[in-house]
C-alpha positions as CSV (number, residue, x, y, z in Angstrom):
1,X,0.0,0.0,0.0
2,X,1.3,3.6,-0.7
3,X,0.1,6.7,1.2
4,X,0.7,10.3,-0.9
5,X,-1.5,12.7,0.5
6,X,-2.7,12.1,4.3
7,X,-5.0,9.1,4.7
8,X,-7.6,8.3,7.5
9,X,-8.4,4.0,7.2
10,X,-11.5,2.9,9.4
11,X,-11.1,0.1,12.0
12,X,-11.5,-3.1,10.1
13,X,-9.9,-2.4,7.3
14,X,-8.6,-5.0,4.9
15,X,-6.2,-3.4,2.0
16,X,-4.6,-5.4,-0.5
17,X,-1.0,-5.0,-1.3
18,X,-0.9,-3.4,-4.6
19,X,-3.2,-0.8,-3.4
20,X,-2.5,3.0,-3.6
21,X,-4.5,5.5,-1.1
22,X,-4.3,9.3,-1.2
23,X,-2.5,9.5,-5.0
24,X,-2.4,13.8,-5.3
25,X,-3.5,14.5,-8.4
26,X,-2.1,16.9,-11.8
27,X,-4.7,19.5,-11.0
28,X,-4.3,21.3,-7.7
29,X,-7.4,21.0,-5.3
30,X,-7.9,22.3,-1.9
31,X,-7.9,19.7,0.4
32,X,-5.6,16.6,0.3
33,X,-6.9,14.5,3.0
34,X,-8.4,11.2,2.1
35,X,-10.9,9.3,4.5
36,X,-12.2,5.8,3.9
37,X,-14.9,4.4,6.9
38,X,-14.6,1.2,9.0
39,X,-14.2,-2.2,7.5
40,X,-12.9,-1.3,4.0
41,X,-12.3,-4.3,1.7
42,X,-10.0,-3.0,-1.2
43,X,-8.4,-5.3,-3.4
44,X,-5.5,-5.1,-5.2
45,X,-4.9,-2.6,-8.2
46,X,-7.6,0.3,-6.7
47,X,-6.0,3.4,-6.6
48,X,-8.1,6.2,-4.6
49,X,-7.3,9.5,-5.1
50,X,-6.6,12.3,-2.6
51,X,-9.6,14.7,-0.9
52,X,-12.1,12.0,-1.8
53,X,-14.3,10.9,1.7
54,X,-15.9,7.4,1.7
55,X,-18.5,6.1,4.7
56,X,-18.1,2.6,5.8
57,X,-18.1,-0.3,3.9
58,X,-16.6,0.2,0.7
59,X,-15.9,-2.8,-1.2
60,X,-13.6,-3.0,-4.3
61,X,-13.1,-4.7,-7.0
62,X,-9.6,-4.8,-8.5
63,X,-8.3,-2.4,-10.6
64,X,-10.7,0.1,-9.8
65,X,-10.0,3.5,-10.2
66,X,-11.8,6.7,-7.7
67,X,-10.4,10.1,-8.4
68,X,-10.3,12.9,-6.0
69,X,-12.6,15.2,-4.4
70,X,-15.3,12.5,-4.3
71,X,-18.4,12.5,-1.8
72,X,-19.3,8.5,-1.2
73,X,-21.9,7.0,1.4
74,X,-21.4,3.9,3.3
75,X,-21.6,0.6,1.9
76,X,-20.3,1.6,-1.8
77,X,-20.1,-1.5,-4.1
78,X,-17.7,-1.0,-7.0
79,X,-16.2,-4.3,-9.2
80,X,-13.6,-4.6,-11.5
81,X,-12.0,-2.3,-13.9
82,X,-14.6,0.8,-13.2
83,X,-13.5,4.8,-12.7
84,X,-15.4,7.1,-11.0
85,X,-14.0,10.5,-11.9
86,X,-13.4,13.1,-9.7
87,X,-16.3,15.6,-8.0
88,X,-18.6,12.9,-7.8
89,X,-21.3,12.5,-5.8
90,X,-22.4,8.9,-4.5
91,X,-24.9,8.1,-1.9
92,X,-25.3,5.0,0.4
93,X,-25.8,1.4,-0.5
94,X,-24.8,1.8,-4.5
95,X,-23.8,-0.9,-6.6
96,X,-21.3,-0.4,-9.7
97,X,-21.1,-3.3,-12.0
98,X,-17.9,-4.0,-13.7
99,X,-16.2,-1.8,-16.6
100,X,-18.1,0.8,-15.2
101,X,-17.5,4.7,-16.5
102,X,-18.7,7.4,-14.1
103,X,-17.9,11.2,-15.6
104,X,-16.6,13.8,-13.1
105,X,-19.4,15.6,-11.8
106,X,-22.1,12.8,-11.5
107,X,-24.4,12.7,-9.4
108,X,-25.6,9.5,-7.7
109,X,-28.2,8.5,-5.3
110,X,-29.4,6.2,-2.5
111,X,-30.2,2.3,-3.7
112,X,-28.8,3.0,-6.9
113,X,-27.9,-0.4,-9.3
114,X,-25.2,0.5,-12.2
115,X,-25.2,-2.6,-14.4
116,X,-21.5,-4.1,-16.3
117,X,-19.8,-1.7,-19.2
118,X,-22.3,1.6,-18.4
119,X,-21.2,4.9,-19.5
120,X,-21.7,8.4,-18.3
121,X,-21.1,11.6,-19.9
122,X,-20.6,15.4,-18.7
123,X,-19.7,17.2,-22.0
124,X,-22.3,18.4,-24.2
125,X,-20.1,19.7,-26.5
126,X,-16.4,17.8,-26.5
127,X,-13.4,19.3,-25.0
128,X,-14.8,22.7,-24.0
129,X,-15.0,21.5,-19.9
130,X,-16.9,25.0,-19.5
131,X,-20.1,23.1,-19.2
132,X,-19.5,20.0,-17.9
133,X,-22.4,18.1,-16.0
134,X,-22.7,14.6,-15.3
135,X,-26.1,12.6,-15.1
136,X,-28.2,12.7,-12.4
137,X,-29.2,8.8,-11.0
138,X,-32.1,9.3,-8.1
139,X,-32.4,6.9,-5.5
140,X,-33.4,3.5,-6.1
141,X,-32.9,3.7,-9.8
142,X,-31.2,0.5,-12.2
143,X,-29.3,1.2,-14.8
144,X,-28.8,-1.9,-17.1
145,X,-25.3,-3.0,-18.4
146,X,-23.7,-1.0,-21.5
147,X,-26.4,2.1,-21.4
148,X,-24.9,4.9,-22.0
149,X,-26.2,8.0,-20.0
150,X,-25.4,11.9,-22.0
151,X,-24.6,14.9,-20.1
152,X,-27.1,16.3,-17.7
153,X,-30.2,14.1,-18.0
154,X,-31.9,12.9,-15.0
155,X,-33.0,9.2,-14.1
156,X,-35.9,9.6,-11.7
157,X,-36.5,7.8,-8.8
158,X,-37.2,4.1,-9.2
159,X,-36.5,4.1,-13.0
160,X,-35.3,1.4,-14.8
161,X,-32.8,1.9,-18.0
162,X,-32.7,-1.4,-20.7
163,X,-29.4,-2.3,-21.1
164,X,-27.6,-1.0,-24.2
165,X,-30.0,2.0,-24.2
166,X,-28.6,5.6,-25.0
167,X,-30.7,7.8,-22.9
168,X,-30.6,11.5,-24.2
169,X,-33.6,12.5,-22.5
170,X,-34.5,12.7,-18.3
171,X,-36.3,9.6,-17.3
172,X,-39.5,10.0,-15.3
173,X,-39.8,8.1,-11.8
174,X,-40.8,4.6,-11.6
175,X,-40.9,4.1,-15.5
176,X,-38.9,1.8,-17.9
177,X,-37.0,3.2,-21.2
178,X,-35.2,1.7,-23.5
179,X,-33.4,1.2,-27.3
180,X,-31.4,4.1,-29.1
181,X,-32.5,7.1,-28.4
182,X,-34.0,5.6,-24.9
183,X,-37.9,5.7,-25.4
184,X,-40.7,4.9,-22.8
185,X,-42.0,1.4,-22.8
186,X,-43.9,0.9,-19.8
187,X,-44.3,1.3,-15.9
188,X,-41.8,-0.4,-13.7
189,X,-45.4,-1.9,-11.9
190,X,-46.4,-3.0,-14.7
191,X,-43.1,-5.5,-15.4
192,X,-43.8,-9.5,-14.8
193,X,-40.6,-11.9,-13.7
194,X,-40.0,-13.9,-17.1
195,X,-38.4,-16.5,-14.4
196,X,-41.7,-17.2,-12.8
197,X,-40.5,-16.7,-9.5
198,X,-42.3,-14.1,-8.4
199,X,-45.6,-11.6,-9.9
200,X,-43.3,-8.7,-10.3
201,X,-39.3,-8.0,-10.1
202,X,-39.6,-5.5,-8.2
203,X,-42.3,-4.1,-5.6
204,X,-43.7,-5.8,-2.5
205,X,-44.6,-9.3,-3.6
């Protein structure tokens, strides 16, 4: 493990060797102090950047990347090979997938599910960073694996995005978009479990 800026590791703490905490970045930001909560698991190859704060329970993957000045809840899931970049907002209990691509200045909710090879975008128009904005995922939504999510738009509470879908557009709450651009194909209520496990994937019963 190597420390480059100042790093505060919760009790419990299990850190791979290979592992690099408080890596200052090439831009200069104001506070270089990293904190990571109780009972980290990181595995080998995660490099966390300096001034990012993380509750308890993170879990990585290997290989994973998060840059600085990050807020993060507790209990953060992240698997192999994702990035989140840096200004980032992510709340508690969120899951990213594998191959995972989350632009600087993202915001992400409570409950939220980020399926395998996702991508988010900030830059409506390419290398001018005057306007950057990352999506906005509310709290409880699913994004399914290899959507990719422009600059800006909002998934509401509850939604579901179809993998592969390119959403250019918000999402309303609780409803289910997909395809190229992402279109509205029904209420998440109204979806049945193809497995026949259960009346509905997701809801009460």
């Amino acid at each position: 493990m190597s420390e480059y800026g100042p790093v505060e590791l919760g009790e419990g703490s299990k850190v791979d060797v290979g592992v690099v905490l408080g890596y200052i970045p090439g831009r200069e930001i104001p506070q270089l102090e990293t904190i990571i909560g109780p009972g980290a698991r990181i595995r080998m190859g995660t490099v966390i950047y300096a001034g990012t704060r993380i509750g308890r329970g993170l879990e990585t993957g290997h290989n994973v990347v998060i840059r600085e000045e990050c807020q993060i809840g507790d209990e953060f899931r992240i698997w192999a090979g994702s990035v989140v970049d840096y200004q980032c907002q992510i709340g508690n209990n969120v899951r990213i997938h594998s191959g995972v691509y989350i632009a600087q200045k993202t915001r992400i909710e409570d409950e939220v599910f980020i399926g395998p090879n996702v991508t988010t975008t900030n830059d409506p128009h390419p290398v001018c960073t005057l306007c950057m904005e990352g999506p906005w995922i509310k709290r409880g939504a699913k994004i399914g694996g290899a959507a990719v999510l422009l600059p800006g738009v909002v998934v509401g509470e509850g939604a579901l995005v179809g993998a592969g879908s390119v959403v250019t557009k918000d999402v309303p709450p609780e409803m289910v978009v997909c395809g190229n651009p992402a279109r509205i194909l029904k209420s998440v209520a109204e979806l049945v479990c193809k497995a026949g496990k259960k009346d509905r994937p997701y809801g009460s019963d």
